[in-house]
C-alpha positions, 0 to 999 in steps of 0.5 A, spaced: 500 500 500 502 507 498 502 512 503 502 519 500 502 525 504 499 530 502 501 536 508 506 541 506 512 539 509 516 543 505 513 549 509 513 546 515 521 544 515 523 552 513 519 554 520 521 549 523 529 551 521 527 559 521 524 557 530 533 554 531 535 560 527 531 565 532 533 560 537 540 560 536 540 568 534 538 569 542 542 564 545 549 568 541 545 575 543 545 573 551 552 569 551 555 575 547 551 580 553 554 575 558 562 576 555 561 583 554 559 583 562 564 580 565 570 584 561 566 591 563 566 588 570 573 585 569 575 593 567 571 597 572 575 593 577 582 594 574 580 602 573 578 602 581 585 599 582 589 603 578 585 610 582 587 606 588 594 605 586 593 613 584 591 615 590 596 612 593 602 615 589 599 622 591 599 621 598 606 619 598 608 624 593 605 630 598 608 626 604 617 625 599 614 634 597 614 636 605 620 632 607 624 635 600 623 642 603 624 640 610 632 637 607 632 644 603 632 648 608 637 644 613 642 645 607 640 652 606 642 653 613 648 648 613 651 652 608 651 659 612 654 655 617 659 653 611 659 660 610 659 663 617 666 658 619 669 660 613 669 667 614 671 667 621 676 662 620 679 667 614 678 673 619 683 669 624 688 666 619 688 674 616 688 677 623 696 678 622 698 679 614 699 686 613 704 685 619 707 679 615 707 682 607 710 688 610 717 683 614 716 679 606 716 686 603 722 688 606 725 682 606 725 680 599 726 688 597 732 689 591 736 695 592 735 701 589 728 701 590 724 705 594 717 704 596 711 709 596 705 706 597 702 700 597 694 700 597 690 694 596 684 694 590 679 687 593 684 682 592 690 686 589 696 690 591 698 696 588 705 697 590 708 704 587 715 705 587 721 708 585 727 705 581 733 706 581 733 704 573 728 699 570 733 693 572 731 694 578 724 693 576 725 687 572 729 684 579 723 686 584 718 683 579 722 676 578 722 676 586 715 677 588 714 670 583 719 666 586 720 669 593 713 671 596 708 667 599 703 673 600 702 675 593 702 672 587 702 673 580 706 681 579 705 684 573 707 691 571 702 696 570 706 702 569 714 705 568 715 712 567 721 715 566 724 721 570 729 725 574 729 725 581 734 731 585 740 728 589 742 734 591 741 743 589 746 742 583 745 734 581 740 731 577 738 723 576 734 719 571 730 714 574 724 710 574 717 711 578 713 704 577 706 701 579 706 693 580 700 690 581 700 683 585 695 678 587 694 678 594 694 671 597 696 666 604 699 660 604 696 654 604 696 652 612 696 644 614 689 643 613 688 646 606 694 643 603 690 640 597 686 646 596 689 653 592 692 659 596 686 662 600 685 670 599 685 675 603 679 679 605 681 684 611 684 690 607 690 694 608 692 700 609 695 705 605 702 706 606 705 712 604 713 710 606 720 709 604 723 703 605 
């Protein structure tokens, strides 16, 4: 016998697939809703640790801010300190050098020239002179190099020529000279690997004849 169906099963099998279609495109939409859940609250937590991280960042910055200052201000004050002690210790070890560039002066002088004056401009000393001739200049310059201890690096500013009276009838030629020194102290026990100190206490004019 021949069983012959008549029903549109045609119809029935395209509604059938369109319903898991429908299905199946509901089942993707909530598990794709679920996934994009999850990585949202994944990232909102992530984001809430790093602003906690942040935060605490700031609190320890401010605090490293207030103890940089603090460290500011006690190098501040150790420097003037530092400033304070070496003033002092300049003012002692200089309390005594006019007495001692005038004994090397006179100690170290050539004959044949005469002082009349010696001033001192911050660091440097103008010594003004007479000379006999202008070798007496030259041997005057060659001493204060290689002699002194308290002036360093002689240079001569001027040299004129000129007569100086020896007496009502005589007449000699000679040379009047300004010499420009620096002024410095030998190094003492406990700066032996540093460079000569320079003075601070000025000296007085001198107006005298050596």
């Amino acid at each position: 016998m021949i069983l012959i169906n008549l029903l549109p099963h045609r119809e029935a099998t395209r509604k059938r697939r369109k319903e898991q279609f429908f299905t199946q495109l509901g089942l993707s939409a909530l598990l794709g809703g679920v996934i994009c859940g999850a990585v949202f609250v994944w990232y909102q937590d992530r984001i809430a640790e790093q602003e906690e991280r942040n935060a605490f960042l700031k609190r320890e910055s401010a605090l490293l801010d207030v103890e940089i200052k603090d460290i500011a201000g006690l190098q501040t004050e150790i420097a003037s300190l530092r400033a304070r002690q070496t003033a002092v210790e300049d003012l002692q070890g200089d309390r005594n050098m006019p007495v001692h560039l005038l004994e090397e002066l006179v100690s170290e002088l050539p004959d044949g020239i005469f002082l009349k004056s010696m001033k001192q401009e911050e660091q440097s000393v103008l010594l003004t002179g007479v000379a006999q001739s202008q070798e007496r200049v030259s041997d005057l310059l060659r001493s204060l190099s290689n002699k002194t201890q308290w002036l360093v690096k002689p240079e001569l500013v001027e040299i004129v020529a000129a007569n100086a009276s020896v007496s009502q009838r005589e007449q000699r030629r000679v040379s009047n000279f300004i010499i420009r020194a620096t002024l410095a102290r030998p190094l003492s026990p406990a700066n032996k690997d540093g460079d000569a100190i320079k003075a601070n206490q000025p000296i007085s004019s001198v107006a005298e004849k050596v």
